[in-house]
N, CA and C atoms as an extended XYZ file, in Angstrom:
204
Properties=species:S:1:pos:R:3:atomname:S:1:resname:S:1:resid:I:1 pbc="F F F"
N       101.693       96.597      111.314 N   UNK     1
C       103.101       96.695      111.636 CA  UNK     1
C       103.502       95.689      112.690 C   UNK     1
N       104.784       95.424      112.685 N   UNK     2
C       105.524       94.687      113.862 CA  UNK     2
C       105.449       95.579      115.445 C   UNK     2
N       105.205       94.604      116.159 N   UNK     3
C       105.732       94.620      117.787 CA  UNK     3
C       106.377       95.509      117.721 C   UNK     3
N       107.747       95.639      117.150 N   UNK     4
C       109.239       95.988      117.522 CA  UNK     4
C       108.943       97.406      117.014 C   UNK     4
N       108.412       97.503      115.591 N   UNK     5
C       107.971       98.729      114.934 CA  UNK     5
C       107.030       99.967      115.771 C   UNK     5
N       105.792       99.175      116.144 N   UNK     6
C       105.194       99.767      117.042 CA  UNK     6
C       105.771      100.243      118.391 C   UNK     6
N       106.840       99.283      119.174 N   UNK     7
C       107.102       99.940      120.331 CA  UNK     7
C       108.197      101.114      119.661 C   UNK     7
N       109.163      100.695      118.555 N   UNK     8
C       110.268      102.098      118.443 CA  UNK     8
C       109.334      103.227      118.295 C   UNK     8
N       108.045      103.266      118.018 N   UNK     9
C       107.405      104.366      117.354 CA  UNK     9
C       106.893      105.133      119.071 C   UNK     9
N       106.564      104.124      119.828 N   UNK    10
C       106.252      105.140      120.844 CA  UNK    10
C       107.183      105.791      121.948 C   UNK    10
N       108.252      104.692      121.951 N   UNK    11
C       109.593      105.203      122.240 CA  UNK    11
C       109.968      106.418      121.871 C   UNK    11
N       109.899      106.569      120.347 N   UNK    12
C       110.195      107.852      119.702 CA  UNK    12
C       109.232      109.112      119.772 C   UNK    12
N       108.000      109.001      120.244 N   UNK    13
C       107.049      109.809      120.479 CA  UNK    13
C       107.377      110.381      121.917 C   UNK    13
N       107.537      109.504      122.656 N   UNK    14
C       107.469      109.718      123.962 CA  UNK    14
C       108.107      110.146      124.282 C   UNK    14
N       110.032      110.503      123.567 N   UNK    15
C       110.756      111.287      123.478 CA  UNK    15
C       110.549      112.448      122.754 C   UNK    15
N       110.137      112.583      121.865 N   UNK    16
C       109.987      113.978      121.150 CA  UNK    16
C       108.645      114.898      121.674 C   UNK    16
N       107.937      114.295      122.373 N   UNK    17
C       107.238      115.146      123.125 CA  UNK    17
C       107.081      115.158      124.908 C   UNK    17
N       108.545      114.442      125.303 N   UNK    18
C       108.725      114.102      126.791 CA  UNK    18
C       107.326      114.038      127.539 C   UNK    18
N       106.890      113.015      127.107 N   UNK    19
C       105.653      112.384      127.938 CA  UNK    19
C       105.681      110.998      127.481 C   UNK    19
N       105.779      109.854      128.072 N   UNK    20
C       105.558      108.908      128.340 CA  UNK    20
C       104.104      108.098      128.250 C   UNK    20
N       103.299      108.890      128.340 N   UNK    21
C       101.682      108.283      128.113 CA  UNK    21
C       101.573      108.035      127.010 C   UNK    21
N       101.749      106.998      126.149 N   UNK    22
C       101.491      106.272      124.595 CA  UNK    22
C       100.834      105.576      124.499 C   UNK    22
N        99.953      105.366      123.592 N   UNK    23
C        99.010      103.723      123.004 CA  UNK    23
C        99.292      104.158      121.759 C   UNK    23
N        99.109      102.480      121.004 N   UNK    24
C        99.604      102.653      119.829 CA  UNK    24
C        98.290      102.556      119.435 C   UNK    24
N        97.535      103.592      118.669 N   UNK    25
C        95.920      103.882      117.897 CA  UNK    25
C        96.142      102.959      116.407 C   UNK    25
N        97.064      103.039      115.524 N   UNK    26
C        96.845      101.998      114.435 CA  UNK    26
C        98.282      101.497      113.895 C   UNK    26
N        98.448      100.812      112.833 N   UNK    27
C        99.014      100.544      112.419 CA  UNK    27
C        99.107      100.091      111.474 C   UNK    27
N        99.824      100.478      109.838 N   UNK    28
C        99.436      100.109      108.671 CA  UNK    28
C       101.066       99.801      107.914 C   UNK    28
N       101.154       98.370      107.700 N   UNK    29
C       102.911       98.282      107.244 CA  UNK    29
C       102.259       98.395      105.390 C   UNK    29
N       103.536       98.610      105.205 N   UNK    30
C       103.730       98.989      104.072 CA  UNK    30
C       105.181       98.147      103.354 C   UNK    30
N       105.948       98.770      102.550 N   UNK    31
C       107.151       97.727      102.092 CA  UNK    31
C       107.643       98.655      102.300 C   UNK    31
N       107.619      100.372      101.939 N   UNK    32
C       108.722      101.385      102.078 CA  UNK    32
C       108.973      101.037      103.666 C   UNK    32
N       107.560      102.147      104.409 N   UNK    33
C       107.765      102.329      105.678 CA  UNK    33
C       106.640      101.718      105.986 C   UNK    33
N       106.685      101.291      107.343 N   UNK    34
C       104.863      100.865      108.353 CA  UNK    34
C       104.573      102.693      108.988 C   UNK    34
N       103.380      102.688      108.987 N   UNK    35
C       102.790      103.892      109.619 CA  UNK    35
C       102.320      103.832      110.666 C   UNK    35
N       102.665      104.149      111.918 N   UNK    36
C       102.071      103.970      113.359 CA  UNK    36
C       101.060      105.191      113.784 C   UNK    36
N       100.069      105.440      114.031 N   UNK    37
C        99.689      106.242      115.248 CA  UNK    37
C        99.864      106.319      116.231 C   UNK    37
N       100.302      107.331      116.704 N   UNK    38
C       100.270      107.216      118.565 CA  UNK    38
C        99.925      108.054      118.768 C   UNK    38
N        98.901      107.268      120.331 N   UNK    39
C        98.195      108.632      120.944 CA  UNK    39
C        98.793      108.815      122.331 C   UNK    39
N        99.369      110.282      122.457 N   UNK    40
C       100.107      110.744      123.541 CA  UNK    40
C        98.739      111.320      124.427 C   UNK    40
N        99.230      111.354      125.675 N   UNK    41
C        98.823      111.763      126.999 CA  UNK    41
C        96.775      111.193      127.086 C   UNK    41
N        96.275      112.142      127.839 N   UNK    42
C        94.663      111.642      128.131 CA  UNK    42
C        93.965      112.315      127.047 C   UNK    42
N        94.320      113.218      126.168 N   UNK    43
C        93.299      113.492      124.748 CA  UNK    43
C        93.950      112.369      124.054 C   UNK    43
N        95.050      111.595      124.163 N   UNK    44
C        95.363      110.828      123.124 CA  UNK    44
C        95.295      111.449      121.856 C   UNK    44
N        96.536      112.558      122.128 N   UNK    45
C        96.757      113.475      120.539 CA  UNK    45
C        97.622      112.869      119.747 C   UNK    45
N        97.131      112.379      118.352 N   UNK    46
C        97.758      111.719      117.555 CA  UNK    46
C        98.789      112.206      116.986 C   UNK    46
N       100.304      111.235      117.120 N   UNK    47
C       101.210      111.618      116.272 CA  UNK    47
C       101.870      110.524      114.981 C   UNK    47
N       102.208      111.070      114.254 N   UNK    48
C       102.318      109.772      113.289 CA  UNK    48
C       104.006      109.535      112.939 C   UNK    48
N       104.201      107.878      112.984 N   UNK    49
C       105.592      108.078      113.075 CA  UNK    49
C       105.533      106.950      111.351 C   UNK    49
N       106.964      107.193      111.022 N   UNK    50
C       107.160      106.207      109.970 CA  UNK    50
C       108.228      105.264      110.521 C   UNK    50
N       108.456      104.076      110.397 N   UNK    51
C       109.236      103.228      110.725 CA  UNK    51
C       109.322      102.022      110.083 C   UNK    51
N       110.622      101.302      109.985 N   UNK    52
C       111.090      100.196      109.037 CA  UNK    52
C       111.994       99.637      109.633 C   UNK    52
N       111.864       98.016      110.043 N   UNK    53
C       112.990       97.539      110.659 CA  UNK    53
C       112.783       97.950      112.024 C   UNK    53
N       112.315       97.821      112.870 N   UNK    54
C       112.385       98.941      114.201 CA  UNK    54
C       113.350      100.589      114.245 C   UNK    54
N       113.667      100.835      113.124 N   UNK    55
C       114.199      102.031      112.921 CA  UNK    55
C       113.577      103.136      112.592 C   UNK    55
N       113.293      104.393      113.293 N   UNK    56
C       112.111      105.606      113.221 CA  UNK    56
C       113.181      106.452      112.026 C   UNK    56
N       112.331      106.579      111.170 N   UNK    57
C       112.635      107.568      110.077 CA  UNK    57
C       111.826      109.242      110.325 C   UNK    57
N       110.738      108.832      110.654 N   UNK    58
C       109.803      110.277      111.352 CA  UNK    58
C       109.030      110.406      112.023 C   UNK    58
N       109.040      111.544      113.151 N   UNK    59
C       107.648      111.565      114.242 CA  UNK    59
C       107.408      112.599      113.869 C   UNK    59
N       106.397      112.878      113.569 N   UNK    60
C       105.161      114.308      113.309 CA  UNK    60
C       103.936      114.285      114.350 C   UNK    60
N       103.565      115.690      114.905 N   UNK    61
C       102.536      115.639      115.370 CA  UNK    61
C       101.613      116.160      114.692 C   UNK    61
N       100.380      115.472      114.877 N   UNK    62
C        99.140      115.771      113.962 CA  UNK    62
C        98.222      116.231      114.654 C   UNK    62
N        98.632      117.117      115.298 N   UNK    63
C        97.770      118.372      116.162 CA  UNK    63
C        98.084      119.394      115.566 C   UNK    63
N        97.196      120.847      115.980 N   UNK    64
C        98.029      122.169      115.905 CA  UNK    64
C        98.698      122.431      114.790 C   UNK    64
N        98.470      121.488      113.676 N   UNK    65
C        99.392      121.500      112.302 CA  UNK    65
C        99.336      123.005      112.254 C   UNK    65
N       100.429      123.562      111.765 N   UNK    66
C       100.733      124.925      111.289 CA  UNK    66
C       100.041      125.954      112.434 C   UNK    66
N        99.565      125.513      113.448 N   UNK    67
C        99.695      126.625      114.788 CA  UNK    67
C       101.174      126.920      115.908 C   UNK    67
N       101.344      128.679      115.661 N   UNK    68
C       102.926      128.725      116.231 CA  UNK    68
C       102.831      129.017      117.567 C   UNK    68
């Protein structure tokens, strides 16, 4: 993925889980969307965003899936 892609993605992480601690773990572009990982805080818990254009279409966290 792009620079621009990668930073909207942690931008958007870092808001949807108000923490600021991001690295971007991978990145795989695509033609629909590019797929980012980001790993939030010191476990570096992965969340996965979709993005196109520097524009975030989705942040999911990929922790805790289906724990309420």
């Amino acid at each position: 993925g792009s620079p621009a892609d990668e930073t909207a993605c942690e931008i958007a992480v870092a808001k949807a889980a108000n923490n600021g601690d991001t690295v971007v773990i991978s990145s795989e572009f695509s033609q629909a969307n590019t797929v980012v990982i980001v790993g939030l805080g010191d476990a570096k818990a992965k969340w996965r965003c979709l993005v196109s254009g520097g524009k975030v279409a989705e942040v999911t966290s990929m922790t805790n899936e289906g724990a309420l």
